[in-house]
C-alpha positions in Angstrom: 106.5 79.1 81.6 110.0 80.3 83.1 112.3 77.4 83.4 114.2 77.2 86.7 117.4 78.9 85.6 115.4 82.0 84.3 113.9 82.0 87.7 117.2 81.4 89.4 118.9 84.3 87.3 116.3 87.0 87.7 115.9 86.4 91.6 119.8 86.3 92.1 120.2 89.7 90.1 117.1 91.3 91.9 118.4 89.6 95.3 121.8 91.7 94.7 119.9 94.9 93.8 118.6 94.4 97.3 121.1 93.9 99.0 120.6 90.4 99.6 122.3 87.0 99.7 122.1 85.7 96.1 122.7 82.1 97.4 119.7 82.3 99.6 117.5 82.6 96.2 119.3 79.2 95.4 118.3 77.4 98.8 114.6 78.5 98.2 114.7 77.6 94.6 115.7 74.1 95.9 113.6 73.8 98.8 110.4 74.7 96.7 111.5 72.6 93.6 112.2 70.6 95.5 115.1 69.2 93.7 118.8 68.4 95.0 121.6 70.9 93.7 122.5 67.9 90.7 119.3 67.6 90.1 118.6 71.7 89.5 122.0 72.0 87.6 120.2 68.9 85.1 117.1 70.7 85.1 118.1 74.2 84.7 116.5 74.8 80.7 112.8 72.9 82.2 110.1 74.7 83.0 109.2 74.8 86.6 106.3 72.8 87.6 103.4 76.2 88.2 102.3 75.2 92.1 105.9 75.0 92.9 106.6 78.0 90.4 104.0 79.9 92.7 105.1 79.0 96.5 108.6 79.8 95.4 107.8 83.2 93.9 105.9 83.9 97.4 108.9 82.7 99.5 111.6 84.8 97.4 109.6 87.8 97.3 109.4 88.1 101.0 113.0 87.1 101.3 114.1 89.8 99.2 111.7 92.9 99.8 109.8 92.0 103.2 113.3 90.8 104.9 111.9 87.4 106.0 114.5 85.2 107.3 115.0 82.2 105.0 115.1 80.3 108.1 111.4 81.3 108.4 110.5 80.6 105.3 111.4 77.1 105.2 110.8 76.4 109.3 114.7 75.4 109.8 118.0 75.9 110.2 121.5 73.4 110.1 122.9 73.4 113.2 126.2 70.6 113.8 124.9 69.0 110.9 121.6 68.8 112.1 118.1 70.5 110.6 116.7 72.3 113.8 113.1 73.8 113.5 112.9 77.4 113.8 109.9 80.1 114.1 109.8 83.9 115.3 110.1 82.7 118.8 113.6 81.7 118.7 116.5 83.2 117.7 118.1 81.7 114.5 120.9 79.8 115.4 124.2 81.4 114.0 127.7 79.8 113.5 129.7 81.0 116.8 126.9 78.9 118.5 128.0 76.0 116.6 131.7 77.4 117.5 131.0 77.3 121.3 129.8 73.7 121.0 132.5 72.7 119.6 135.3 73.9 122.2 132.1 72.9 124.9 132.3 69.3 123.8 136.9 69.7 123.5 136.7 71.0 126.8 134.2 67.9 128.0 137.1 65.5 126.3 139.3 67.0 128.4 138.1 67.4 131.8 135.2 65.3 131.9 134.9 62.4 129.8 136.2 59.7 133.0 133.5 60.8 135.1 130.1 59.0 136.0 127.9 61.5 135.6 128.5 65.3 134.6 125.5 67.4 134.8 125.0 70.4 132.2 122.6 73.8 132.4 122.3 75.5 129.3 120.5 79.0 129.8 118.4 80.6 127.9 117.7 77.9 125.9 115.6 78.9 122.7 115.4 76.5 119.9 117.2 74.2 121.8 120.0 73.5 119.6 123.0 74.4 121.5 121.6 72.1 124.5 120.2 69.1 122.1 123.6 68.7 120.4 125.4 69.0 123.6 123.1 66.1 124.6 123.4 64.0 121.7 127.5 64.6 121.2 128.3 63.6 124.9 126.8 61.9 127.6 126.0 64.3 129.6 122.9 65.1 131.9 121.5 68.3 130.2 119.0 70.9 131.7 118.1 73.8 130.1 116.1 76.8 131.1 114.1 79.7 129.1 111.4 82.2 130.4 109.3 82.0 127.2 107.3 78.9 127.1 107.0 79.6 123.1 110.5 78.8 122.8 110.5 75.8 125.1 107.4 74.3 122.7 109.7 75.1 120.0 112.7 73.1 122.2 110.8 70.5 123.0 110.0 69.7 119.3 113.4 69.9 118.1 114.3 67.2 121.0 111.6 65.0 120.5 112.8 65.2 116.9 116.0 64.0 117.6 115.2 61.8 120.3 117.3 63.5 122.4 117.4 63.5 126.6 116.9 67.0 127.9 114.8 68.6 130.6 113.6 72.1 129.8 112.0 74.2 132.3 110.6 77.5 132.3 111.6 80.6 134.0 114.3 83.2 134.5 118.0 81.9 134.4 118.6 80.1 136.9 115.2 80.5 138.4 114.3 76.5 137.5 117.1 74.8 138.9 117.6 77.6 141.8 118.7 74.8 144.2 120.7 72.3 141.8 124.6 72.6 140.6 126.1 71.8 137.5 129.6 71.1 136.1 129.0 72.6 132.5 127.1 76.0 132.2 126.6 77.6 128.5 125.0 80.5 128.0 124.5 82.3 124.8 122.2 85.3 126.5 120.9 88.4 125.0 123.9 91.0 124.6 122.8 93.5 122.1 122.9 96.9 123.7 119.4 98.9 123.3 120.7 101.2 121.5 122.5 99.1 118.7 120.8 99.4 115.1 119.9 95.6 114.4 119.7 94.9 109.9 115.6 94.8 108.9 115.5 90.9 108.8 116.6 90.1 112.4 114.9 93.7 114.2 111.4 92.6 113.0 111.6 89.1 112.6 113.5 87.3 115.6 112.3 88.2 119.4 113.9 91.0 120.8 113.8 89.2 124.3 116.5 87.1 122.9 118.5 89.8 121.3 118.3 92.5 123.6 120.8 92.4 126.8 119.9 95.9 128.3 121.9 99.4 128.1 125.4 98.1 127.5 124.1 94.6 126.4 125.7 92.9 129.9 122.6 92.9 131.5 122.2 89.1 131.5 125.7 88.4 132.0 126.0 90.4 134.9 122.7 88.1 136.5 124.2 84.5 135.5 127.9 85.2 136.7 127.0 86.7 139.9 124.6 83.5 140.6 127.3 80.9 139.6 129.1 80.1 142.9 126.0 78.6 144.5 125.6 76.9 141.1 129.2 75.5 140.4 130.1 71.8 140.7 133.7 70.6 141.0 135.4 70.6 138.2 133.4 73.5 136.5 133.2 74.8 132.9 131.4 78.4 131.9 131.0 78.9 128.9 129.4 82.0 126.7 128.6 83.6 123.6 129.0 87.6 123.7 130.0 90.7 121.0 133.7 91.1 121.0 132.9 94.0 122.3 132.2 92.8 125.8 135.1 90.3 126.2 137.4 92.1 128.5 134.0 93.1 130.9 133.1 89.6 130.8 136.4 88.1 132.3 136.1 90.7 134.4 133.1 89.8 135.9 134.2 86.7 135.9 137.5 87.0 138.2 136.1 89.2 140.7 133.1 86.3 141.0 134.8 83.1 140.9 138.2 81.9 142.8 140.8 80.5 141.6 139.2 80.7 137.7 141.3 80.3 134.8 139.6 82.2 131.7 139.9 81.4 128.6 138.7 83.6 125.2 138.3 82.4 121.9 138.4 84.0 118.2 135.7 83.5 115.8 136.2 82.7 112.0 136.5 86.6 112.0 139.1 86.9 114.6 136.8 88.4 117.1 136.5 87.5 120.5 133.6 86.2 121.1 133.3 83.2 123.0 134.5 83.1 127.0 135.2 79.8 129.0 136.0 80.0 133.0 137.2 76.8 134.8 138.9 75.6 137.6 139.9 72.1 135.8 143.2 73.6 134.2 
């Protein structure tokens, strides 16, 4: 029977040879085990138990030739140091999300922590994470909005397993909450253009209604921004995800909306633009 480091070795070589993250084969090996990375490095010469031997062969082998997200494979994803669930309705939450949370929540220090009660829309919602940690961080009064009720069940899971306070409705943007104002709005929309070639494990694995932002992937941005004056509070904060692609467009849109706005852009790890905050609090 294979011990765990013969399993661990083969996969990792046959991950590369794919083209695919080595560590990933690591992560499932300890998921299926399941055994904590001390306990795998003590246990590397044993032989793997045969029923966990056989899920894990099962998991790997669609990680590495069917392109199956890992996230998918185990049913979640770390997110600010929380495990949010994830499925093929939602898109996988990714590090600049956890990015934009962070100046989000710098940004609430800043402007917002002395008042009462600050009320916060988060758009587009999917799995919930960006608005559940936003919740759970701050006090804030959270809403968040998405039109596909299988992301909202997915949402509403993830919040009831944090015990978090947030009110998701469905429907279009700002279709929910058409006659209520907020002073924090976060949006990370769909912005890939049509046309842009996505890698195999995120075209036919996560929903392309939450990937794909129309023919120059503004589409979305274009609807929200041109909808914010009637859904600003005093002091505001927007705040978005986008390519780096579509910075310059996006403040753009955003000066010839708002008045008096201050924008602000932010790099990524990469040193990309890809995260745009308009205010009137500076």
């Amino acid at each position: 029977m294979p011990t765990y480091g013969g399993l661990l070795k083969q996969w990792e070589k046959e991950a590369l040879e794919e083209g695919k993250e080595p560590t990933a084969v690591k992560l499932l090996l300890l998921h299926f085990a399941p055994l904590s990375p001390a306990e795998l490095v003590a246990a590397l010469d044993e032989e793997m138990p045969m029923r966990a031997k056989e899920r894990f062969l099962h998991a790997v082998r669609e990680y590495v030739h069917a392109h199956k997200p890992i996230q998918h494979i185990t049913g979640y994803e770390d997110f600010f140091g929380r495990s949010f669930f994830v499925n093929p309705h939602v898109l996988i939450p990714r590090y600049e999300t956890e990015e934009l949370a962070e100046h989000v929540i710098d940004y609430f220090d800043a402007w917002f922590a002395g008042m009462e009660r600050v009320f916060l829309l988060d758009i587009g919602t999917g799995s919930g994470s960006l608005a559940i940690t936003l919740a759970l961080e701050r006090n804030v009064h959270v809403s968040a909005t998405d039109i596909s009720s299988e992301a909202l069940a997915v949402a509403r899971k993830n919040c009831e397993r944090f015990s978090s306070d947030v009110r998701f409705l469905q429907g279009d943007l700002f279709e929910p909450v058409q006659n209520e104002r907020f002073h924090i709005i976060v949006s990370n929309p769909p912005y890939i253009p049509e046309s842009e070639t996505l890698p195999p494990d995120v075209d036919a694995h996560e929903p392309s209604l939450a990937l794909r932002g129309g023919e120059d992937g503004l589409l979305y941005f274009r609807k929200i921004i041109r909808q914010l004056p009637k859904h600003l509070r005093t002091p505001y904060l927007v705040a978005f995800e986008h390519s780096y692609e579509q910075a310059s467009s996006i403040r753009r849109l955003l000066e010839d909306t708002l008045r008096d706005v201050s924008i602000i852009q932010k790099k990524d790890m990469q040193g990309r633009d890809r995260l745009t905050f308009a205010t009137d609090a500076m």
